[in-house]
N, C-alpha and C positions, 0 to 999 in steps of 0.2 A: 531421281534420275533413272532412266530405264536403261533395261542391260543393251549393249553394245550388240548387233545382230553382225556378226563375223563372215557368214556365209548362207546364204538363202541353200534353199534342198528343194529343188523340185524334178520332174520325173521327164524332162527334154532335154537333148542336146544343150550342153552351154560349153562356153568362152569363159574362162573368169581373167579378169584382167586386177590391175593393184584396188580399185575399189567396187569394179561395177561386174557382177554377172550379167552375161546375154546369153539370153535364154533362145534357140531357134523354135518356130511355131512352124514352118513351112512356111506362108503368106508371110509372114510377118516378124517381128523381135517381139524379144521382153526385155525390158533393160531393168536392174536391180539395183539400184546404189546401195549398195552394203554400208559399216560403217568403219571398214580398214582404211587405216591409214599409214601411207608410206613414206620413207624418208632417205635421201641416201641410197635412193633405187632400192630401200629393202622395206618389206609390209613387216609392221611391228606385230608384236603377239596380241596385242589385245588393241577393240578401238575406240573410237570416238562415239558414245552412242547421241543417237542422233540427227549424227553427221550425215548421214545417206538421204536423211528426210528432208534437212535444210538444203544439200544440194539440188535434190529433185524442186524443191519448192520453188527457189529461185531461178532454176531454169526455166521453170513452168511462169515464174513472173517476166523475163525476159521473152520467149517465147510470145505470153500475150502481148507484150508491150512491141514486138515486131510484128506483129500478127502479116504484115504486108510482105512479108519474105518466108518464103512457104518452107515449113522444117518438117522431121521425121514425125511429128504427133500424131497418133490418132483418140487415141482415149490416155485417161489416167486413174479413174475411179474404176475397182474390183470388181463392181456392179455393173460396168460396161464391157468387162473382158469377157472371151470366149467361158464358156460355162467349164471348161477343163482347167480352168485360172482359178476359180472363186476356191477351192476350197483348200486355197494355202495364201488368203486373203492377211492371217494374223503376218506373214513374210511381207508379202507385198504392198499394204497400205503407208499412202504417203512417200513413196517409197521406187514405186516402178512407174515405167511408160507402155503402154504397146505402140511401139513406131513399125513406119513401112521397113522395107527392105530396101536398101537400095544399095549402090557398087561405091565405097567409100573411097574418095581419091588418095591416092596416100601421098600426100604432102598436107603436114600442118602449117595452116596460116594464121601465123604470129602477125597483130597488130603490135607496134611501139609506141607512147608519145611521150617516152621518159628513158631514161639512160640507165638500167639497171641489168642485175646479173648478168650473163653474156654475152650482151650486148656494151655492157661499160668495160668489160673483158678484152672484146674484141676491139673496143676505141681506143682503150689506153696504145693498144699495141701499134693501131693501123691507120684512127681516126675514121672508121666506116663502122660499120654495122650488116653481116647480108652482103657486103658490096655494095653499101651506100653511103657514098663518102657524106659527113658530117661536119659542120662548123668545127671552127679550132677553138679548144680552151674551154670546152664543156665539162663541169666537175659531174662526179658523180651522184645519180639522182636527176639531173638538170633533166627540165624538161625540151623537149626535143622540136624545135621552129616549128615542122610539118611529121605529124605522125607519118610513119614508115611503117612497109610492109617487109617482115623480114622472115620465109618460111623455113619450113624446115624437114627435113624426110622425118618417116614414121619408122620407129625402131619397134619390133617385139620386147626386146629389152633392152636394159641402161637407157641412157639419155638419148634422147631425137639429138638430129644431127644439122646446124645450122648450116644453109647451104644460099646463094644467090638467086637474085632472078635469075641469071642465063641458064644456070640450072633447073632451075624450075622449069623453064622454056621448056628445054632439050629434050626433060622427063615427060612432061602432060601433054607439049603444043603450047604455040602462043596465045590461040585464042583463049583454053581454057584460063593457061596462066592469068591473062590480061584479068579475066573477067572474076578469077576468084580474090586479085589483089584486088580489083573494085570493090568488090562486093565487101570483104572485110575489113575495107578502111571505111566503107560507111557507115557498117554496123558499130563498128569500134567507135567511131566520134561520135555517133548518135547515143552510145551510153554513156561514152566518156562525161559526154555535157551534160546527160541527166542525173549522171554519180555526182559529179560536183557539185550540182545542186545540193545534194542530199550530204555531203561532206564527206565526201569518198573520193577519192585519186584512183582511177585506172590504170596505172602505172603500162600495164601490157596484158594481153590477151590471145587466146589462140580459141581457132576456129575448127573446126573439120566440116567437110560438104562432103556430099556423096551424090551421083548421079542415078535419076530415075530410067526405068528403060527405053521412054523417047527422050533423055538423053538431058534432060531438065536437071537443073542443081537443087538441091537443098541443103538446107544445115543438117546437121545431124548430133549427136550425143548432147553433151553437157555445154550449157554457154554460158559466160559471164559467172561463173562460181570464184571460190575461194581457192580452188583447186585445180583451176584451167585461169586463173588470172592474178595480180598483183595487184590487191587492193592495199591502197593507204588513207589511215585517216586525214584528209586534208588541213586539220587544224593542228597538226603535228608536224608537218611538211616541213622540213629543211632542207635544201639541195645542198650535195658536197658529204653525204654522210650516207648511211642505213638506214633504212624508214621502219618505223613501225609497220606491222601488217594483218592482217584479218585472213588469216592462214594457219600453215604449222609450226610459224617462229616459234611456240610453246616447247613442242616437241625436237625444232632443231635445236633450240638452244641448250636443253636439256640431254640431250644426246652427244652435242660435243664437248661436255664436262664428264663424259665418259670413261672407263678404260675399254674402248668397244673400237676395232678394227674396220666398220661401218659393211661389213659380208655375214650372211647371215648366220645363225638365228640373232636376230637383234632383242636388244633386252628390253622387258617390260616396263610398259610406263607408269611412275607411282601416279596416285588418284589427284592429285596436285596439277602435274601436268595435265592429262585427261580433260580435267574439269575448266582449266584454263584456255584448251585447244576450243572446247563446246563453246565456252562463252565468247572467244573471238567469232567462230561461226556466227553464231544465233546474232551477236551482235552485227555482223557484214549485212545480213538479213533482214536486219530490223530497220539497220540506217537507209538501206536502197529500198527497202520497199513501204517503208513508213508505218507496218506491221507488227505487232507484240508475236514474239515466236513464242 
């Protein structure tokens, strides 16, 4: 297994956020999936190695597999980057994108087609979701009649903040609103039915767009990962309980047999968990894309 890459170093402006350095070029980004992973709003000490390359991978397979809905891409291979990039190639291989620039809208749009985390939060209490009232008598898990679009602001830090369409309206305009719930209940269903295929559950998804300067949408960052969605393995599926998942259940489950306060410094992961987090990855990877990682 190769070492864990914690933090890229290179000599531009950047952003680090819980997994992904962006790098400012002037024209354009550099995005870095690193291989931190966080949990509990807190980046652990050590991470996933990897993990930064299977998420690039899979976005780069979504990515082609929409190719008809134009995203941030312009290159991903070292060889293709500005000549001021190659020669910190050993950081960036498999690993980064160079995407355009564009003005990121800040609301995340969360696809639903299942009843999980705060959204089965929000039904117990209210029966909605977002402010979209739901059947009566849905356990938890249940898959949901008509996927829903349920967004949510974008926090710097701790948890995004689930908020309604009218909200949303109020924040962007109706039409943007209209148009980015379209736009990611189609995407959403359009994976959903080809995850299933391949024996994967989509449980839920979040998107981000960003606007070009005539004013055009695109996708932008990470899509359909482990880490921007709820994958479940389909042949495990029971509604009414906790789903297995192709994520950090490794590392949350192991965290809350803690004696750890969940504020940082959080404490080191033994190589057990580690090794258990990589192979749910690689495995989410192998199943959607039919691919030996």
């Amino acid at each position: 297994m190769t070492a864990a890459l914690l933090q890229s170093d290179l000599p531009f402006p950047v952003r680090r956020g819980k997994v992904r350095d962006v790098y400012d070029l002037g024209e354009n980004l550099l995005i870095v999936a690193t291989d931190r992973i966080s949990a509990f709003d807190c980046i652990m000490p050590n991470g996933i190695p990897d993990k930064g390359r299977i998420l690039t991978a899979l976005s780069l397979f979504w990515f082609a597999m929409f190719k008809d809905i134009e995203n941030h891409l312009i290159a991903t291979e070292v060889a293709d980057y500005p000549a001021a990039l190659k020669p910190f190639a050993d950081q960036l291989s498999g690993r980064s994108m160079l995407v355009k620039k564009a003005s990121v809208i800040q609301i995340e749009c969360v696809a639903r087609g299942y009843l999980a985390g705060s959204g089965w939060k929000e039904y117990q209490k209210s029966q909605t979701v977002c402010g979209v009232s739901l059947p009566w008598g849905l356990r938890q898990c249940d898959q949901i009649p008509d996927p829903i679009f349920t967004p949510a602001t974008k926090e710097e830090s701790g948890h995004d903040i689930n908020i309604d369409f009218a909200e949303t309206v109020r924040r962007i305009g109706q039409p943007l609103a209209d148009e980015l719930r379209c736009r990611t209940l189609s995407i959403y269903t359009r994976a959903a039915d080809y995850a299933r295929g391949r024996g994967v559950i989509i449980a839920d998804t979040k998107f981000e767009f960003g606007q070009m300067p005539d004013g055009r949408l695109i996708l932008v960052d990470e899509i359909l990962t482990p880490d921007s969605s709820r994958f479940w393995p389909a042949d495990k599926y029971q509604s009414g309980r906790d789903q297995e998942s192709f994520d950090k259940q490794f590392v949350r489950n192991w965290l809350e047999g803690q004696p750890w306060d969940k504020t940082p410094p959080a404490p080191a992961l033994p190589e057990e968990v580690v090794a258990g987090t990589r192979a749910k990855y690689a495995e989410a990877y192998e199943r959607l894309t039919g691919r030996e990682w």
